[in-house]
C-alpha positions in Angstrom: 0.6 3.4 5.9 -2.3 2.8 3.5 -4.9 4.0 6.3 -3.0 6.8 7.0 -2.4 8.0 3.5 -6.3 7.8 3.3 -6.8 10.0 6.2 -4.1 12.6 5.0 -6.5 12.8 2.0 -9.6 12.8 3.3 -8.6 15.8 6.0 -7.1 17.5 2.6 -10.7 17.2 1.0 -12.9 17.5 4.2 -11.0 20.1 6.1 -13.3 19.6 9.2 -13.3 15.6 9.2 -12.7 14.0 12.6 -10.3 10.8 12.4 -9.6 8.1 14.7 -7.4 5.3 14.4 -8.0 2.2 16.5 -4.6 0.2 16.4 -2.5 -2.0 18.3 -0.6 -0.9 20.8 2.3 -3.0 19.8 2.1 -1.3 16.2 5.6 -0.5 15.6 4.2 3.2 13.9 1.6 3.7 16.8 4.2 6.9 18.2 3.7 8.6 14.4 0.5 8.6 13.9 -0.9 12.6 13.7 -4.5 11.6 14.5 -6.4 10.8 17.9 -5.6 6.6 18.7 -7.5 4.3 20.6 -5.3 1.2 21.2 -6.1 -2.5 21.6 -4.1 -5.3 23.5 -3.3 -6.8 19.7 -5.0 -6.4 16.7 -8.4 -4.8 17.0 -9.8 -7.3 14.5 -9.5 -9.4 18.1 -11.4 -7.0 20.0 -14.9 -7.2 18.8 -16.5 -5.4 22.2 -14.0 -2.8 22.5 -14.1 -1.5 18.8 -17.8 -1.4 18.9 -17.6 0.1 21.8 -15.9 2.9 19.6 -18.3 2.9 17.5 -20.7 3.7 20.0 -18.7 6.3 21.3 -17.5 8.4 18.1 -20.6 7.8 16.1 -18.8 7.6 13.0 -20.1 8.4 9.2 -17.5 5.9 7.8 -15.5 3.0 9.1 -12.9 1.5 7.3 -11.4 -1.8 7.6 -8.0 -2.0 6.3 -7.9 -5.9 5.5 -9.2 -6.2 9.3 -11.9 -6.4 11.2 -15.2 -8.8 12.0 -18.2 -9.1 10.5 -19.6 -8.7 14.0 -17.9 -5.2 14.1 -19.1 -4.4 10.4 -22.2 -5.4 11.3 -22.3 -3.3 14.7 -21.2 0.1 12.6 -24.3 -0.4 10.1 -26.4 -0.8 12.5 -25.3 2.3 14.0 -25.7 4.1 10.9 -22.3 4.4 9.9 -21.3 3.5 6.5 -18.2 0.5 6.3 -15.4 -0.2 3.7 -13.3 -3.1 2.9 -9.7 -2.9 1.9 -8.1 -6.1 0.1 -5.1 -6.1 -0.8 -4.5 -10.1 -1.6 -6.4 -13.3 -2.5 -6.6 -14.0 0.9 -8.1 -10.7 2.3 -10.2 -10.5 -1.1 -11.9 -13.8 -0.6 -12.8 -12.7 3.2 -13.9 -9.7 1.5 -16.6 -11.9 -1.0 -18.1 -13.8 2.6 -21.7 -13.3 2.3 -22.2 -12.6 5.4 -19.3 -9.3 5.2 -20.9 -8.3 2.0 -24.0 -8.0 3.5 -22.6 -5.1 6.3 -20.4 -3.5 3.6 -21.0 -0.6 1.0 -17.5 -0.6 -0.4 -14.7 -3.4 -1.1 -11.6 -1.7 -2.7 -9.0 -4.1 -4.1 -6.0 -2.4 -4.0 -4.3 -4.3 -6.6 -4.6 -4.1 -10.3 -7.3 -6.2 -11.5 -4.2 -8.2 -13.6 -2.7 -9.4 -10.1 -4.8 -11.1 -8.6 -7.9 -11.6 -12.0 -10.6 -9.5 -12.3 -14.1 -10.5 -10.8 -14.7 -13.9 -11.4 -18.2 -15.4 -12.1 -18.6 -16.6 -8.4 -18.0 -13.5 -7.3 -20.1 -11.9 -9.9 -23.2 -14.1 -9.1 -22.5 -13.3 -5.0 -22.8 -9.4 -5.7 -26.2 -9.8 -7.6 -27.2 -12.2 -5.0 -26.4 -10.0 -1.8 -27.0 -6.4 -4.0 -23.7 -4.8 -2.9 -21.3 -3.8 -1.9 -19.7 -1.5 -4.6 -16.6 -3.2 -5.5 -13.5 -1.3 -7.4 -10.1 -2.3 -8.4 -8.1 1.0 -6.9 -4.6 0.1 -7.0 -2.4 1.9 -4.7 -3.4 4.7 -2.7 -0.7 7.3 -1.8 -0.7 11.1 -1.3 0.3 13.9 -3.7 4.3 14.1 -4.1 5.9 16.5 -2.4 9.6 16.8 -2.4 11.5 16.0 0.6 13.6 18.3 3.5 16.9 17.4 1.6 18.1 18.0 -1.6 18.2 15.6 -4.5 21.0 14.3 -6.6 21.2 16.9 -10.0 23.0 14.1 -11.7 20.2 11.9 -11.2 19.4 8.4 -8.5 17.9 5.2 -8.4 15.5 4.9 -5.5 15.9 1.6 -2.7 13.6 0.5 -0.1 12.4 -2.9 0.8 9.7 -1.8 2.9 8.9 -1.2 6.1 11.8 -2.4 7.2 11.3 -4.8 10.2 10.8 -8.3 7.7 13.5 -10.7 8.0 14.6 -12.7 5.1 17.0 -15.2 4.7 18.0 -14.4 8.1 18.6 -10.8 7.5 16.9 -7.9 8.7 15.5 -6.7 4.6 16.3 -3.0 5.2 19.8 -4.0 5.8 20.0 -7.1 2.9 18.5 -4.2 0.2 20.9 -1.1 1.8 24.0 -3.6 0.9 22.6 -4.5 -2.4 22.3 -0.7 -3.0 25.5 0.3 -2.0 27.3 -2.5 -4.2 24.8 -1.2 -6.8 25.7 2.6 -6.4 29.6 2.0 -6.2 30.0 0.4 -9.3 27.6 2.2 -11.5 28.4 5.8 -10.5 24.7 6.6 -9.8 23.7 7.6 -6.1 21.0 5.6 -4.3 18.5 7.0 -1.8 18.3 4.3 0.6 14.8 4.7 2.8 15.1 2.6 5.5 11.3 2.1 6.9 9.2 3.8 9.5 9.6 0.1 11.3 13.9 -0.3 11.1 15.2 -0.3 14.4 18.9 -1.4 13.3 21.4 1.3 13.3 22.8 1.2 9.7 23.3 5.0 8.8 25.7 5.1 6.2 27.4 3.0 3.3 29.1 3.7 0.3 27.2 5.3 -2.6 24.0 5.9 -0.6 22.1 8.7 0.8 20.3 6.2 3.8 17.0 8.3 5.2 15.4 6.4 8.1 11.9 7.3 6.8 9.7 9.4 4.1 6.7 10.4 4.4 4.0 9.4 2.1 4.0 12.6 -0.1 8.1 12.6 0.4 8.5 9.2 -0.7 6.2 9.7 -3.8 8.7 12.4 -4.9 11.6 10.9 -3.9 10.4 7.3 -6.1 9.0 9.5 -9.1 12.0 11.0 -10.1 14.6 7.8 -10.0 15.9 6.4 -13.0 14.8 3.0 -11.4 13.8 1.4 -7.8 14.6 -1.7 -5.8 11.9 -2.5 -4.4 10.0 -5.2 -2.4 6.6 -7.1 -3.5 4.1 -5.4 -1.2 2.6 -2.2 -2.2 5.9 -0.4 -3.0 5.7 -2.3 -5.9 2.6 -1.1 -7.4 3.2 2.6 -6.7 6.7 2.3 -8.3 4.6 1.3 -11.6 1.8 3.6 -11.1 4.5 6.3 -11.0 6.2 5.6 -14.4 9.4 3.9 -12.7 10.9 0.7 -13.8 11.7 -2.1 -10.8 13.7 -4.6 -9.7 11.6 -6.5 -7.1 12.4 -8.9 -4.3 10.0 -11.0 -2.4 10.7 -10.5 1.3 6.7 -11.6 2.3 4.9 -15.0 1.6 2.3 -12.9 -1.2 5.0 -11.2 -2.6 6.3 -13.9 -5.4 2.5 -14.2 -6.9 2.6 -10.6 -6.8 5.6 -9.7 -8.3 5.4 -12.5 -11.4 2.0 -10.6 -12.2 4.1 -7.1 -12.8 6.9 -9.3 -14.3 4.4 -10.4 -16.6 2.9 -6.9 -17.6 6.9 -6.1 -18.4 7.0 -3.6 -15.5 10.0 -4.9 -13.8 12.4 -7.7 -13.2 12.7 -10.4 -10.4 15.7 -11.4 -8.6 16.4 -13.5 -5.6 17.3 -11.7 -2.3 20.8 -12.8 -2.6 21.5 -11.5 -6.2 19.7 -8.0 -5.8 22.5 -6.3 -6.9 23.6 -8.7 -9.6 20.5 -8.4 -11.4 20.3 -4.9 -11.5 23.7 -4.9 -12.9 23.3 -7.7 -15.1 19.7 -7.1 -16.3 18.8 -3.9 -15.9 20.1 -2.3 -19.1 19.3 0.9 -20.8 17.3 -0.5 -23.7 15.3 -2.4 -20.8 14.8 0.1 -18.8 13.5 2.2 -21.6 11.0 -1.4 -22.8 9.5 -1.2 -19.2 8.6 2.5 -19.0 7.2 1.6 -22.2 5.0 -1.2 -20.6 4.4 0.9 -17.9 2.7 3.8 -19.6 0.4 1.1 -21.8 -0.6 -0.2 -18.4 -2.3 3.5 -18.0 -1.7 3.0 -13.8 -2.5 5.6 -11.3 -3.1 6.7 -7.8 -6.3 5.4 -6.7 -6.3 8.2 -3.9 -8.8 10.2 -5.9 -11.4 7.5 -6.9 -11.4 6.4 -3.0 -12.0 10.1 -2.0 -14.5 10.0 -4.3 -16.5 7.3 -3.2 -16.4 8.0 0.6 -17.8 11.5 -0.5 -20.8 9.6 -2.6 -21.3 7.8 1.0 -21.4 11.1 2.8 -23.8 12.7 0.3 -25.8 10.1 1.1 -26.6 9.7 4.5 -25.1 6.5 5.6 -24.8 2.6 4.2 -26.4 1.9 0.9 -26.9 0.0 -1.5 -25.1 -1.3 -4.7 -25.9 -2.6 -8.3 -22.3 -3.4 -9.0 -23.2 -5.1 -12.4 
């Protein structure tokens, strides 16, 4: 969704751009995607021939790797003149990201996490960039479109906002959609306040109604920014659902559903953004924990943290790429 959120924006900014996607053709999403697609047997990161290939072919200006991708493809698209960016968005994709050998065929390496998640540039990493001379690297947070409010009308009295993600994870056995939908409901039934369910453009169940709950299959990206900007609060996963729900003012309660989530989550625990509970006691900590007075305390913490969309910065920089020709170069220090 990140990639495509990214593409929305640069087509807003660059009315004339030309975007292709190269994706699986397993992709759950590969059916929604508004752009021209060029699909891969799996991943493309796997398919080092056929995405240069690509490259060859479409003779891009930019290639972004959305924590994907091989040197050897990075590599290929400098060669060919194209400029190349690196999206992080763990420790694991970020320490990829600081190989020598990908620095060396990248321009830009956004981290799109808060530099309090994961630490901010540590002196290995430091001492790599003034080694290799680049790329340009920048904390970005999440990247989403501009709000804009959905088809449907929203509750006057006011909501709290659910969604786990995209909605195909398992945990604990259960289909996470369907776990965070029941958690909701119990939620919405005995505290009077309506919950907007979204489901997740990668839910294939057929749950389409429960008590207390307005369920919506899917938002998009500009839709669910609305949607999550007005609630009173959100139950929420720990990928990046998380860190727009703080970048947009709202108070969480997260669960871990992913294997990076619990780090994750304890970081925005620890900033006082929102609270934690296990999978099984979603609804009981929201209705236990999640008083007024703390509610009000993490809006608080929220607005010290001074978070935002990282959608402009990232627009930015791909336009300081274009203005320039092609790959450069980067003091980053």
């Amino acid at each position: 969704m990140r990639s495509l959120h990214l593409a929305h924006g640069a087509c807003e900014r660059w009315p004339k751009a030309e975007i292709l996607f190269v994706l699986s053709r397993e992709a759950p999403y590969l059916a929604t995607v508004p752009y021209r697609v060029e699909q891969t047997d799996r991943s493309p990161t796997h398919h080092i021939r056929e995405v240069n290939q690509l490259v060859d072919r479409f003779n891009p200006d930019v290639v972004v790797f959305d924590c994907a991708g091989r040197v050897a493809q990075m590599r290929h698209a400098r060669r060919r003149g194209s400029a190349t960016v690196f999206i992080s968005q763990h420790r694991r994709k970020r320490r990829r990201g600081f190989k020598i050998g990908r620095m060396r065929a990248c321009d830009l390496h956004w981290i799109v996490q808060p530099d309090f998640v994961d630490g901010g540039l540590t002196r290995l990493e430091r001492l790599k960039l003034r080694m290799v001379g680049g790329p340009r690297v920048t904390f970005l947070g999440p990247i989403y479109p501009r709000p804009r409010p959905p088809a449907f009308p929203l509750p006057e009295a006011g909501y709290f906002f659910c969604c786990a993600g995209g909605g195909s994870t398992e945990v604990a056995g259960r289909n996470s959609a369907e776990l965070f939908a029941e958690a909701a409901s119990e939620v919405a039934v005995r505290g009077g306040l309506t919950g907007i369910m979204v489901m997740g453009p990668s839910y294939a169940g057929s749950l389409e109604s429960l008590p207390g709950l307005r369920i919506v299959p899917s938002l998009d990206g500009a839709e669910l920014a609305h949607v999550l900007a007005g609630a009173r609060f959100a139950m929420v996963g720990g990928g990046d659902l998380l860190g727009q729900t703080a970048s947009l003012g709202v108070p969480a309660v997260a669960t871990p559903i992913g294997p990076d989530q619990p780090a994750r989550i304890a970081a925005y625990r620890r900033q006082g953004t929102c609270l934690v509970a296990r999978p099984a006691a979603l609804a009981a900590t929201v209705r236990e924990e999640l008083t007024a007075d703390r509610i009000a305390e993490m809006r608080t913490a929220i607005q010290s943290l001074a978070l935002g969309n990282g959608m402009g910065e990232a627009l930015d920089q791909l336009g300081d790429l274009l203005t320039a020709g092609g790959p450069r170069g980067y003091n980053p220090l």
